[in-house]
Backbone as XML, in Angstrom:
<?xml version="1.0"?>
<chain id="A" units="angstrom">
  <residue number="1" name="UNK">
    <atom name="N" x="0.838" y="-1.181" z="0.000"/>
    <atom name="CA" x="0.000" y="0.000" z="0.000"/>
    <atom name="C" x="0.885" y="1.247" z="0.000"/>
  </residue>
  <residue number="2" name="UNK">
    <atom name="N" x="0.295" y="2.070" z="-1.078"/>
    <atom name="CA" x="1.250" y="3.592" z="-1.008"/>
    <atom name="C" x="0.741" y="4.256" z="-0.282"/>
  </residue>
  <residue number="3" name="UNK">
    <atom name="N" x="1.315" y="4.759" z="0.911"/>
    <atom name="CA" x="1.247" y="5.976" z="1.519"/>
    <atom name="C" x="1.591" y="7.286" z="-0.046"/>
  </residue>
  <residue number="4" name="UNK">
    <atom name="N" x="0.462" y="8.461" z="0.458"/>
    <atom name="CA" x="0.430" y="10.022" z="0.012"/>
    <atom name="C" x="0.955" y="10.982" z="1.161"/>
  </residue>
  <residue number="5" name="UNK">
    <atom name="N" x="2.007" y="11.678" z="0.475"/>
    <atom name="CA" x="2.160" y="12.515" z="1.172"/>
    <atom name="C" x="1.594" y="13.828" z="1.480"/>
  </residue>
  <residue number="6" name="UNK">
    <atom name="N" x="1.348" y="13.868" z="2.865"/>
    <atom name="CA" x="0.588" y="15.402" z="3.194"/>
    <atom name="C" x="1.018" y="16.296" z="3.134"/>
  </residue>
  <residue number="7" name="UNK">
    <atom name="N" x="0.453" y="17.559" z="3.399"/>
    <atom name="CA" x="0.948" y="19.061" z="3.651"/>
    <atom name="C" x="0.948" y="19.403" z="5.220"/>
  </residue>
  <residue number="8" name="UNK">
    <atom name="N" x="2.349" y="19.910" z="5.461"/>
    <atom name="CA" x="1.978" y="20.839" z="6.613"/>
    <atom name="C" x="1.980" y="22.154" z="7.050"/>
  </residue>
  <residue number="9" name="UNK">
    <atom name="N" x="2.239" y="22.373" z="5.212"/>
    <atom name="CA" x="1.941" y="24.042" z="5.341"/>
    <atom name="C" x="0.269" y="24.164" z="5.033"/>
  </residue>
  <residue number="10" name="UNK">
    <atom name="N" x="0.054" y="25.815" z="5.502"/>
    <atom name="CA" x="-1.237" y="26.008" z="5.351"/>
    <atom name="C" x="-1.358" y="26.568" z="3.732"/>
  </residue>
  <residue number="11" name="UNK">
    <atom name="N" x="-2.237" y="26.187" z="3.204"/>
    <atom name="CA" x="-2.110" y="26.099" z="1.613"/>
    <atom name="C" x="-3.622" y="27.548" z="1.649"/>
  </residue>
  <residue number="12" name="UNK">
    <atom name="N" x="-2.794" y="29.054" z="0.991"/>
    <atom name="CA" x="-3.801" y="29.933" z="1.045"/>
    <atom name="C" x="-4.467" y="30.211" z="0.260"/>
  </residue>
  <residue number="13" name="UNK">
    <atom name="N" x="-4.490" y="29.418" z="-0.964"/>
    <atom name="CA" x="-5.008" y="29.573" z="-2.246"/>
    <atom name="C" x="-6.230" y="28.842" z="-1.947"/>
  </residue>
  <residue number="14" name="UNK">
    <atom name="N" x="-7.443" y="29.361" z="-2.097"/>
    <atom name="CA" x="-8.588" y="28.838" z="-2.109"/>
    <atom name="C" x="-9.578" y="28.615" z="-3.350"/>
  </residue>
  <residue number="15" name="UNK">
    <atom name="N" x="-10.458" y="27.892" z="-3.541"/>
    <atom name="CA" x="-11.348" y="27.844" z="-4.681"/>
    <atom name="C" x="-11.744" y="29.336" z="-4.708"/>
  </residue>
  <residue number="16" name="UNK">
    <atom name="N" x="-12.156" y="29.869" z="-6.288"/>
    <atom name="CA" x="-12.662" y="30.825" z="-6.293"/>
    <atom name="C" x="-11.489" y="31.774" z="-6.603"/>
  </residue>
  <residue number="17" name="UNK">
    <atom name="N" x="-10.481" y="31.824" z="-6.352"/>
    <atom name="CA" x="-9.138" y="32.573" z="-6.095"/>
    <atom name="C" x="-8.729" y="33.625" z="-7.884"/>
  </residue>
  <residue number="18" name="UNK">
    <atom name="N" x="-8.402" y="34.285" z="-8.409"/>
    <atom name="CA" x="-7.955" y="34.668" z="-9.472"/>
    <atom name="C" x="-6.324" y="34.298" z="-8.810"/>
  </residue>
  <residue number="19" name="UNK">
    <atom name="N" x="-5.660" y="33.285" z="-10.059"/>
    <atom name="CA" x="-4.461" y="33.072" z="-9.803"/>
    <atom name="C" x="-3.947" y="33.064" z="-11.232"/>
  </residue>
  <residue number="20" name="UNK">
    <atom name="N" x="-2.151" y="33.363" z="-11.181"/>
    <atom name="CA" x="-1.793" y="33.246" z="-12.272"/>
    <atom name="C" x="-0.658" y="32.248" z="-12.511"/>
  </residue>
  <residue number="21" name="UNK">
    <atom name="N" x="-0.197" y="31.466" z="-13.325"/>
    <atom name="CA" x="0.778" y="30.326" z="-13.267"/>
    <atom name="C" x="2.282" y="30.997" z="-13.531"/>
  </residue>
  <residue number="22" name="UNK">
    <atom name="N" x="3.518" y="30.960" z="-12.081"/>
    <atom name="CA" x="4.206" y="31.665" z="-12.294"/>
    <atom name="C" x="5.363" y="29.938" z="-12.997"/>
  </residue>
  <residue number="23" name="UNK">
    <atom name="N" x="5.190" y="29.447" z="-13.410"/>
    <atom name="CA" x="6.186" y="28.036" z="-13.833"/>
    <atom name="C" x="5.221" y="27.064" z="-14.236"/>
  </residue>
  <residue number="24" name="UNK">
    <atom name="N" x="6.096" y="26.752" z="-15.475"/>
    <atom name="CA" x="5.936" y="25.136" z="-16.130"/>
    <atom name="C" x="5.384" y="25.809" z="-17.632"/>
  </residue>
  <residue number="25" name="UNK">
    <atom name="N" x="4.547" y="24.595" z="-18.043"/>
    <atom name="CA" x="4.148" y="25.173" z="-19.709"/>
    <atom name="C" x="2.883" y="25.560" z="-19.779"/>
  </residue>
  <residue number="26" name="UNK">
    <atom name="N" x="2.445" y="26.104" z="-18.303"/>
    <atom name="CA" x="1.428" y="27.131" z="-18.645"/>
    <atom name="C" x="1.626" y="28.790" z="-18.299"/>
  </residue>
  <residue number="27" name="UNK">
    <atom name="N" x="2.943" y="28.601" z="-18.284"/>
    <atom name="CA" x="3.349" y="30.115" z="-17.421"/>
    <atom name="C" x="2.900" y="31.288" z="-17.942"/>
  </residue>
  <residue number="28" name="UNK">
    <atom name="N" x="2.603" y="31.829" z="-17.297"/>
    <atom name="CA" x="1.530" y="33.518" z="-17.261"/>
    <atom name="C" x="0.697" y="33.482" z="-17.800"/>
  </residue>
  <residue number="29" name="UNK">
    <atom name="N" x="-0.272" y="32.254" z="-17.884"/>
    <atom name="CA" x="-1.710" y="32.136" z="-17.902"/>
    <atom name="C" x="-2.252" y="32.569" z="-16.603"/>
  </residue>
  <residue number="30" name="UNK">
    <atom name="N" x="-3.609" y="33.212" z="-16.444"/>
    <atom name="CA" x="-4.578" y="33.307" z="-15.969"/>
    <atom name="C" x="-5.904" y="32.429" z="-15.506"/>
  </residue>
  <residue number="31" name="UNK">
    <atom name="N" x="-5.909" y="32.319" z="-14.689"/>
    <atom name="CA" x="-7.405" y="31.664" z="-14.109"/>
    <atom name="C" x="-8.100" y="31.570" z="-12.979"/>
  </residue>
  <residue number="32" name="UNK">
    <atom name="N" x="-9.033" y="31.197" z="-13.062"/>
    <atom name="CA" x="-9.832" y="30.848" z="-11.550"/>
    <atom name="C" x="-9.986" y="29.852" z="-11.109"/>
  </residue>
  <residue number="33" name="UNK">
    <atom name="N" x="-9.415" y="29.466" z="-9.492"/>
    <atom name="CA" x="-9.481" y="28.019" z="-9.303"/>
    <atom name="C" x="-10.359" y="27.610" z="-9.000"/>
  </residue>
  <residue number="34" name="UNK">
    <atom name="N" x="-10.509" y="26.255" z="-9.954"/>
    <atom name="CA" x="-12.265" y="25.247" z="-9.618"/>
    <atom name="C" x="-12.175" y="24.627" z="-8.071"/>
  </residue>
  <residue number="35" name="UNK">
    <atom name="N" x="-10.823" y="23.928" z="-8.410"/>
    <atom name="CA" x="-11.165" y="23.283" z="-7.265"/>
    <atom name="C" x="-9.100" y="23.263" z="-6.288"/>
  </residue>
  <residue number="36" name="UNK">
    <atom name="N" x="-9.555" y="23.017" z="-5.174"/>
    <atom name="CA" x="-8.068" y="22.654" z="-4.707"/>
    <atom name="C" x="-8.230" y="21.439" z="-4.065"/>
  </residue>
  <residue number="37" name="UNK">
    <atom name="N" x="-7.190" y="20.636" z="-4.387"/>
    <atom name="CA" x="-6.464" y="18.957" z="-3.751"/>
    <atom name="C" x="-5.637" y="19.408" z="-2.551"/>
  </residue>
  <residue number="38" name="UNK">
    <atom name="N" x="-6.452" y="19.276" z="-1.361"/>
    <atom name="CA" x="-5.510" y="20.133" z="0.266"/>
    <atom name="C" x="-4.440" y="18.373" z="-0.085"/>
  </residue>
  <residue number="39" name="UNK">
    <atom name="N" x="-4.553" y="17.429" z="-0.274"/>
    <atom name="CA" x="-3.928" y="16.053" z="0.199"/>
    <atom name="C" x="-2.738" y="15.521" z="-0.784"/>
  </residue>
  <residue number="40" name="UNK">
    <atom name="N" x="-2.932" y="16.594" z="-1.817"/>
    <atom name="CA" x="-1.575" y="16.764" z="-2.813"/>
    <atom name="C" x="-1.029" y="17.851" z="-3.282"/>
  </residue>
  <residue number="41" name="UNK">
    <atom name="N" x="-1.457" y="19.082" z="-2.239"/>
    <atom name="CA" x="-0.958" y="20.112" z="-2.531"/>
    <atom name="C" x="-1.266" y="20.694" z="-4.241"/>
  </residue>
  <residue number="42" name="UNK">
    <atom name="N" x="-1.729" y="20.702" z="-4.954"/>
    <atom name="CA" x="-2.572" y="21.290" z="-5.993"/>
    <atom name="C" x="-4.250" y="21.869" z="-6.083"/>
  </residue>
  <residue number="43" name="UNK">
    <atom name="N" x="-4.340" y="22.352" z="-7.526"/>
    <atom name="CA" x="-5.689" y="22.787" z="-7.587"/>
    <atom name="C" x="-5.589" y="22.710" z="-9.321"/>
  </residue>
  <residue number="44" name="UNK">
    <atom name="N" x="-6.964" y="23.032" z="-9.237"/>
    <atom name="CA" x="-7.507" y="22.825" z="-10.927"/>
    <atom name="C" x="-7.850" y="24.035" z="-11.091"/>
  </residue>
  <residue number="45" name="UNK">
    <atom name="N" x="-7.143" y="24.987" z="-12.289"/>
    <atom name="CA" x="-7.097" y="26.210" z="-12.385"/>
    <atom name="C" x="-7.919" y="26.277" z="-13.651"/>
  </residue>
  <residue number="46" name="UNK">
    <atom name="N" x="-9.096" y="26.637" z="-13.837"/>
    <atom name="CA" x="-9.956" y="27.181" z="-14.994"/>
    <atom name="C" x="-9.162" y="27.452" z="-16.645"/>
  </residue>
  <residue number="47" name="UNK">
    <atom name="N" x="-8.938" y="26.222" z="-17.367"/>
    <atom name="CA" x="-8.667" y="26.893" z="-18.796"/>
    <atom name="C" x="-7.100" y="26.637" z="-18.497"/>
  </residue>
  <residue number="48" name="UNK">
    <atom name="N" x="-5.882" y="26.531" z="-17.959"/>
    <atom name="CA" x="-4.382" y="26.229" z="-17.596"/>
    <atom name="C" x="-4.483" y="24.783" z="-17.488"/>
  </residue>
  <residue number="49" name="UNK">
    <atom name="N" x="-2.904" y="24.145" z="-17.865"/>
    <atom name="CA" x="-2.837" y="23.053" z="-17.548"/>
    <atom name="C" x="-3.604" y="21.908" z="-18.365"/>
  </residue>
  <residue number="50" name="UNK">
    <atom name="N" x="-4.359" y="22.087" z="-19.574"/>
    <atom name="CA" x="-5.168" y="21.420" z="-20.370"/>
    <atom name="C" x="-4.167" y="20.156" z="-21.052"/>
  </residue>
  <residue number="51" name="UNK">
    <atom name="N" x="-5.314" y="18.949" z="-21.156"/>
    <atom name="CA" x="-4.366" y="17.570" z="-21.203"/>
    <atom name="C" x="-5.575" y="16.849" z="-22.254"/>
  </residue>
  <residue number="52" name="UNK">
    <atom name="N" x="-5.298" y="16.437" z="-23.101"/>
    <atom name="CA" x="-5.839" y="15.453" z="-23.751"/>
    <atom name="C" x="-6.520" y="13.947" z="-23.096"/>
  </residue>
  <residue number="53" name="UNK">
    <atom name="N" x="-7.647" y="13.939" z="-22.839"/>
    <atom name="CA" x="-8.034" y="12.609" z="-21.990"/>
    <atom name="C" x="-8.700" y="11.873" z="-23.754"/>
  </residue>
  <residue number="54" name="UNK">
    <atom name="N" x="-8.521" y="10.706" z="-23.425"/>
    <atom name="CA" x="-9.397" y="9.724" z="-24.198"/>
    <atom name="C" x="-10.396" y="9.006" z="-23.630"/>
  </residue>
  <residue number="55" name="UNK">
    <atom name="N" x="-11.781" y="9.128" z="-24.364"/>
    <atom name="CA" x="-12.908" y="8.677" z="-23.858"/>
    <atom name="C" x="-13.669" y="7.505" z="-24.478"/>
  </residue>
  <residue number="56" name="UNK">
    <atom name="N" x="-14.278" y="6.614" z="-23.574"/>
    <atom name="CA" x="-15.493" y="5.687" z="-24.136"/>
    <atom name="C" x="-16.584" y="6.293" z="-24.786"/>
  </residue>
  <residue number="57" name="UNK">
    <atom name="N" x="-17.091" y="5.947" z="-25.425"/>
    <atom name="CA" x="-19.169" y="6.364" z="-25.664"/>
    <atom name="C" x="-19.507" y="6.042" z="-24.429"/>
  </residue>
  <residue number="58" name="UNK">
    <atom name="N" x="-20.165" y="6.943" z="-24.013"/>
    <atom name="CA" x="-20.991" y="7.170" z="-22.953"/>
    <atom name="C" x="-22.217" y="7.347" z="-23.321"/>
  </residue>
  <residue number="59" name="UNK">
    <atom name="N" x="-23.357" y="7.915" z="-22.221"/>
    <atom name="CA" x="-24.522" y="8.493" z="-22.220"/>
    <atom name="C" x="-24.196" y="10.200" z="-22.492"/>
  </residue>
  <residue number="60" name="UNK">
    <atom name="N" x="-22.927" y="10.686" z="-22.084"/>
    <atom name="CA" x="-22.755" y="12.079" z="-21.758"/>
    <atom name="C" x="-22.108" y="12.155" z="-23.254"/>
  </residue>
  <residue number="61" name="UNK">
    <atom name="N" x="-20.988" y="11.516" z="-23.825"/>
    <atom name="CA" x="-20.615" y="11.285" z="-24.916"/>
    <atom name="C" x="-20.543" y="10.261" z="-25.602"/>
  </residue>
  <residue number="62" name="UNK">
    <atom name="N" x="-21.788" y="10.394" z="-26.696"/>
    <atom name="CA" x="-22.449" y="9.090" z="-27.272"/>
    <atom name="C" x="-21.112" y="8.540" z="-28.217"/>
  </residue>
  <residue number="63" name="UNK">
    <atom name="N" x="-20.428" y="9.595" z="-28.954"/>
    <atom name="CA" x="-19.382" y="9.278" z="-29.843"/>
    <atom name="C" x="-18.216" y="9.308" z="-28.939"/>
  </residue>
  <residue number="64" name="UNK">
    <atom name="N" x="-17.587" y="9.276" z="-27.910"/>
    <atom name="CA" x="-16.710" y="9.282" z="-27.698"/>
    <atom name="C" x="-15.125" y="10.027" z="-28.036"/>
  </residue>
  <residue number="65" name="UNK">
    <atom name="N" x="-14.301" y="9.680" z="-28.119"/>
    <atom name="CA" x="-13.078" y="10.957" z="-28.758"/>
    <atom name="C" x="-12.002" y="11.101" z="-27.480"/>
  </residue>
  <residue number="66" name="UNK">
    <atom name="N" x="-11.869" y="12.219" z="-28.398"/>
    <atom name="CA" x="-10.684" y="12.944" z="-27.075"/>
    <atom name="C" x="-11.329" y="13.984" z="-26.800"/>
  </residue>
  <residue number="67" name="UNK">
    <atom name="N" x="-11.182" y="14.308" z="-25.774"/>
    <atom name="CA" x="-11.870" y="15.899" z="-25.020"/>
    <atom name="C" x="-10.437" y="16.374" z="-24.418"/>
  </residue>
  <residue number="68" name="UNK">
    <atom name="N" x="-10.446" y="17.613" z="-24.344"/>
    <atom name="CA" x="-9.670" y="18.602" z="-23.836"/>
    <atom name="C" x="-9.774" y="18.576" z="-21.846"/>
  </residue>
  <residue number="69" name="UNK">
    <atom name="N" x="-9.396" y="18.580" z="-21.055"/>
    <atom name="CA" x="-9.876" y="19.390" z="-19.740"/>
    <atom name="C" x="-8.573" y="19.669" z="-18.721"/>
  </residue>
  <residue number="70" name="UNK">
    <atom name="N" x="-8.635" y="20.259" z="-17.744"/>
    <atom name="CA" x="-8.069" y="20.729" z="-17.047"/>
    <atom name="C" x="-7.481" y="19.399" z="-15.958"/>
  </residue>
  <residue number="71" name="UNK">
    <atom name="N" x="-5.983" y="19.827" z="-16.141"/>
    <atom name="CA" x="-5.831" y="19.025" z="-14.725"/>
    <atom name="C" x="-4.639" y="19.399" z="-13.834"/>
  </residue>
  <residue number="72" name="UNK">
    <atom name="N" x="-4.713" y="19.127" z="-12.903"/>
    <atom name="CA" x="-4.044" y="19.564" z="-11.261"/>
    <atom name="C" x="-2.940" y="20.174" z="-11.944"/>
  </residue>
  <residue number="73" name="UNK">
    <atom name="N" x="-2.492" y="21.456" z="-11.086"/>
    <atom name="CA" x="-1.006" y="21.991" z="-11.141"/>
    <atom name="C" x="-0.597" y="22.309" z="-9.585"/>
  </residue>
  <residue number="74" name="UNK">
    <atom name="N" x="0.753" y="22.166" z="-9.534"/>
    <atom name="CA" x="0.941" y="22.380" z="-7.750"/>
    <atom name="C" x="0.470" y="23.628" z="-7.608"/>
  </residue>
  <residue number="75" name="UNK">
    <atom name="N" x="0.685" y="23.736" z="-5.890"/>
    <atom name="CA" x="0.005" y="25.062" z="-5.889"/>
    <atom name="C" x="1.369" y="26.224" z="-5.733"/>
  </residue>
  <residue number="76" name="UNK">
    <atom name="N" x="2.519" y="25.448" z="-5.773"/>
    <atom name="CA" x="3.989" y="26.083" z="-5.825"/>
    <atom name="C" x="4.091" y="27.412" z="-6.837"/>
  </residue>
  <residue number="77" name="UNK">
    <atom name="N" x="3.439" y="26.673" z="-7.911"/>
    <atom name="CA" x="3.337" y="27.000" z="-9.638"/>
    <atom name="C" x="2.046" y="28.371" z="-9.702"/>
  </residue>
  <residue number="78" name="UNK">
    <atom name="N" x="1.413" y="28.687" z="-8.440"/>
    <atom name="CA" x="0.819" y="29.713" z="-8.445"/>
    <atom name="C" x="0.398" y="30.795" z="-7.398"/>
  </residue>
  <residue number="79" name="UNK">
    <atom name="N" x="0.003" y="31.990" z="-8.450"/>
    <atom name="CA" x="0.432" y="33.117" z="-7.476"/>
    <atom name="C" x="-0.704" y="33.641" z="-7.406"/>
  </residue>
  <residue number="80" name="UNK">
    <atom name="N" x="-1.437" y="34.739" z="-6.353"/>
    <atom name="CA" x="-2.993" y="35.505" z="-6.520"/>
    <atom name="C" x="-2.582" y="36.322" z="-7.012"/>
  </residue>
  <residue number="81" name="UNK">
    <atom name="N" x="-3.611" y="36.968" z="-7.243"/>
    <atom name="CA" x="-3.481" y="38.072" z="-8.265"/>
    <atom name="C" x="-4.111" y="39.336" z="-7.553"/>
  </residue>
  <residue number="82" name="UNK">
    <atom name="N" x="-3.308" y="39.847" z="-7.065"/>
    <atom name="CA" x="-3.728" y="41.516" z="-6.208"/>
    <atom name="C" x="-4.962" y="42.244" z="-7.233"/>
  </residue>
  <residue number="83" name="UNK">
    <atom name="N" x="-5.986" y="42.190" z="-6.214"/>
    <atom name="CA" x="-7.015" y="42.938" z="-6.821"/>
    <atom name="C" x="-7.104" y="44.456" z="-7.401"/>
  </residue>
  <residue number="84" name="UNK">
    <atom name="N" x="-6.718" y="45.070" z="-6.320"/>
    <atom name="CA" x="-5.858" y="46.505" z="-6.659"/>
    <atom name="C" x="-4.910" y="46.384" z="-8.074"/>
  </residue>
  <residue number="85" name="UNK">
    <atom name="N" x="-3.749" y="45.949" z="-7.718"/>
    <atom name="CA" x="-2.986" y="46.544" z="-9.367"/>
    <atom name="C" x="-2.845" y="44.994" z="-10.089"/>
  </residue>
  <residue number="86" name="UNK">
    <atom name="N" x="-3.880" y="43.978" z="-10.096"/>
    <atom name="CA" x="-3.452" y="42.915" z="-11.072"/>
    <atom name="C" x="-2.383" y="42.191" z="-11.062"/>
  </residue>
  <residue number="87" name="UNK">
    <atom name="N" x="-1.553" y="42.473" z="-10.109"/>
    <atom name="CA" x="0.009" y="41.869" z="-10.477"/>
    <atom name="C" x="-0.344" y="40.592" z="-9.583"/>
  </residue>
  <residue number="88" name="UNK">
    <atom name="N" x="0.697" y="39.011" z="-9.698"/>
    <atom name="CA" x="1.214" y="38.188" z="-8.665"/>
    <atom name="C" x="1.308" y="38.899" z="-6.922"/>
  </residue>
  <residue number="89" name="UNK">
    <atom name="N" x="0.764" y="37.955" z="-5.999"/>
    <atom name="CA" x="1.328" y="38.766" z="-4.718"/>
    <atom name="C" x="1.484" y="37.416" z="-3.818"/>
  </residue>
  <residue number="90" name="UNK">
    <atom name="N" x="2.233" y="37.838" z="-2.867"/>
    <atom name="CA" x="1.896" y="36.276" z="-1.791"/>
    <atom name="C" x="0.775" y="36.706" z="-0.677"/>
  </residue>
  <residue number="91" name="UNK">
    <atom name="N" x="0.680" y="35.630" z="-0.095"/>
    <atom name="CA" x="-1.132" y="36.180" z="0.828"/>
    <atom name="C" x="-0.521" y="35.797" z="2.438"/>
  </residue>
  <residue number="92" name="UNK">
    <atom name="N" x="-1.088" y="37.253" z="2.585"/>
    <atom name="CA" x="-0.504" y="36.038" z="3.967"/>
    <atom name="C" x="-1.800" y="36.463" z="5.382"/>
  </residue>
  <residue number="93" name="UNK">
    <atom name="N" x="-1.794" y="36.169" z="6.351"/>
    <atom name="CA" x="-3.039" y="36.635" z="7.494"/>
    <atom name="C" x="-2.954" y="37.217" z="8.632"/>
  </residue>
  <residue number="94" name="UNK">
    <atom name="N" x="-4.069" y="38.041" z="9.264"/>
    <atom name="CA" x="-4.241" y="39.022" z="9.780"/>
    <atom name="C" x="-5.446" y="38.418" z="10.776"/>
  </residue>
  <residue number="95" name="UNK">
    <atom name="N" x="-4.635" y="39.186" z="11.952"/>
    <atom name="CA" x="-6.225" y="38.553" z="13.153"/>
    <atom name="C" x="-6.847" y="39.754" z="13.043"/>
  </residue>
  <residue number="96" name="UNK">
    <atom name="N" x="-8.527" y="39.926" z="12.766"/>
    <atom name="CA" x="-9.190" y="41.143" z="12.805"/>
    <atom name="C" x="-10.298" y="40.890" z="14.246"/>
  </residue>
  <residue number="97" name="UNK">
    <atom name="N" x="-10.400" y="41.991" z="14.380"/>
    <atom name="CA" x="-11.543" y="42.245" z="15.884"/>
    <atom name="C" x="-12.765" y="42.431" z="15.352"/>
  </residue>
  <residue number="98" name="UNK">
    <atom name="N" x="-13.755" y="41.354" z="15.156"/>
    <atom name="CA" x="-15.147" y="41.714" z="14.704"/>
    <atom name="C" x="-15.934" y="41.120" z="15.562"/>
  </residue>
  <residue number="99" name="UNK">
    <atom name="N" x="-16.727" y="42.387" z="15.964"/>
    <atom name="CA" x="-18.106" y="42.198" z="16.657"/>
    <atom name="C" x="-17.421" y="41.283" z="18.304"/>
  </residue>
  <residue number="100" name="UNK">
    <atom name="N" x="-16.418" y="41.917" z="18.567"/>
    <atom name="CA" x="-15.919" y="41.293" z="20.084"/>
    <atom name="C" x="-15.341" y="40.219" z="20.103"/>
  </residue>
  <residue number="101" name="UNK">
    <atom name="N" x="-15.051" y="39.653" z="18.982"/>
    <atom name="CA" x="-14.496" y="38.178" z="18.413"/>
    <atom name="C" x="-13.551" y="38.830" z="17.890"/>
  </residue>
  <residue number="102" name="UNK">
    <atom name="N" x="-12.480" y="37.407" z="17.194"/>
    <atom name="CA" x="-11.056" y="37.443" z="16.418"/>
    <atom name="C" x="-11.996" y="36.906" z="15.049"/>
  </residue>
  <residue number="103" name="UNK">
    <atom name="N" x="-11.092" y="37.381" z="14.059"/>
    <atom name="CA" x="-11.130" y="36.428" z="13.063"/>
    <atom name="C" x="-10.101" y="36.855" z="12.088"/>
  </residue>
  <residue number="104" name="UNK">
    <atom name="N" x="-9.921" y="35.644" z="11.442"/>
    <atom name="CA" x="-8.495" y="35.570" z="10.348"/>
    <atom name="C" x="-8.929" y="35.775" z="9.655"/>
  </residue>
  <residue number="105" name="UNK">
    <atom name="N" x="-8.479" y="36.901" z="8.252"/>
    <atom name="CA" x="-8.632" y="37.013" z="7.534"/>
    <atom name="C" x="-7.020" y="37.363" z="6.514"/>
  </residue>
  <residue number="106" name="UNK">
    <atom name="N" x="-7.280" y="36.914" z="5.178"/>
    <atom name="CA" x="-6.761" y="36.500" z="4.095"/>
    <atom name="C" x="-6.000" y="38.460" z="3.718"/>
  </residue>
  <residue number="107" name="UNK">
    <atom name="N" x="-5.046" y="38.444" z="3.518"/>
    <atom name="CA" x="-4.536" y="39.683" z="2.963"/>
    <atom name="C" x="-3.247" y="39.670" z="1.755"/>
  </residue>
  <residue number="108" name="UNK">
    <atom name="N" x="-3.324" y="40.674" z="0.765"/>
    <atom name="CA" x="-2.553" y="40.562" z="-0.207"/>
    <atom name="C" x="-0.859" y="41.654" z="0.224"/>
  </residue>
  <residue number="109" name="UNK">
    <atom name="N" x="0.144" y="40.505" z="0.083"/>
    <atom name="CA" x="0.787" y="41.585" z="0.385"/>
    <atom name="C" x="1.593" y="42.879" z="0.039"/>
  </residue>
  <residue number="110" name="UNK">
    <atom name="N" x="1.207" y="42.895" z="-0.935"/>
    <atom name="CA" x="1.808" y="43.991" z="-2.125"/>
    <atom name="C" x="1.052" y="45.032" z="-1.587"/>
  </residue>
  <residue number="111" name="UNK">
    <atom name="N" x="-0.103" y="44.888" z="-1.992"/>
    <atom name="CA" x="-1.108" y="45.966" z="-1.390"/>
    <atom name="C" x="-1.880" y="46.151" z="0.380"/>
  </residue>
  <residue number="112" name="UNK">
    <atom name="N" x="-2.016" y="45.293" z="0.566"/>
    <atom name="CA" x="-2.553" y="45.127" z="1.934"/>
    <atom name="C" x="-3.468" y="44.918" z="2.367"/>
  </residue>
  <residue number="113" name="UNK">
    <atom name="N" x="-4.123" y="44.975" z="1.171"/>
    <atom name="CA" x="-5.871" y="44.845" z="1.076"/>
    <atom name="C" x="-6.064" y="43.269" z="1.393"/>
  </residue>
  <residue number="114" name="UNK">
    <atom name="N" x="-7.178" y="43.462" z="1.969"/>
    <atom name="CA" x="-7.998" y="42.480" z="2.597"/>
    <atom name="C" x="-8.928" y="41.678" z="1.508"/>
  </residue>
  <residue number="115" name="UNK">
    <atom name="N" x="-8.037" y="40.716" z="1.715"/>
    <atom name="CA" x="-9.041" y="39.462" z="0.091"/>
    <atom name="C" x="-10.156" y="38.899" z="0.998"/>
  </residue>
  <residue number="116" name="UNK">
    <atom name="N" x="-11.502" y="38.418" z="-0.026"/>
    <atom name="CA" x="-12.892" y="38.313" z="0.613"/>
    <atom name="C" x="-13.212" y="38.279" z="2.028"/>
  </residue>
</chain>
């Protein structure tokens, strides 16, 4: 049996994210991530990373073929994208005081601004 190796960094890239691919052969593409793999350290970035799959006839595809789709890139390989001036930034967090409580929230650090 193969053991997978985990993460024990905190991985800040979340679904939803505008990221851009700073390495490999999708570099300085653009996208939005569908989804993130916390258990292999990647995510599936919208439109980057596209791979040729080969398919059966299905019900979904009666003729079958090759289809195009997206698949995993580390999350090493990407950067957010500062809402303010568009550029790459790293993210890092902030304890905020709301409503008599803490809470963490997500910040860009180029700019400083506070992501969602």
């Amino acid at each position: 049996m193969r053991q997978t190796k985990t993460s024990t960094h905190k991985i800040k890239i979340r679904t939803g994210d505008l990221v851009k691919v700073i390495a490999g052969n999708s570099k300085g593409a653009q996208g939005k991530v569908l989804e993130v793999v916390v258990a292999k350290n990647r995510a599936i970035v919208e439109g980057v990373n596209l791979v040729k799959k080969h398919t059966k006839p299905n019900a979904a595809n009666p003729n079958g073929g090759i289809i195009e789709k997206e698949a995993a890139i580390h999350i090493s390989n990407l950067a957010y994208v500062d809402p303010k001036s568009g550029k790459p930034t790293r993210i890092g967090r902030k304890v905020k005081e709301v409503d008599g409580g803490q809470k963490i929230v997500r910040i860009a650090k180029k700019s400083g601004e506070e992501i969602d």
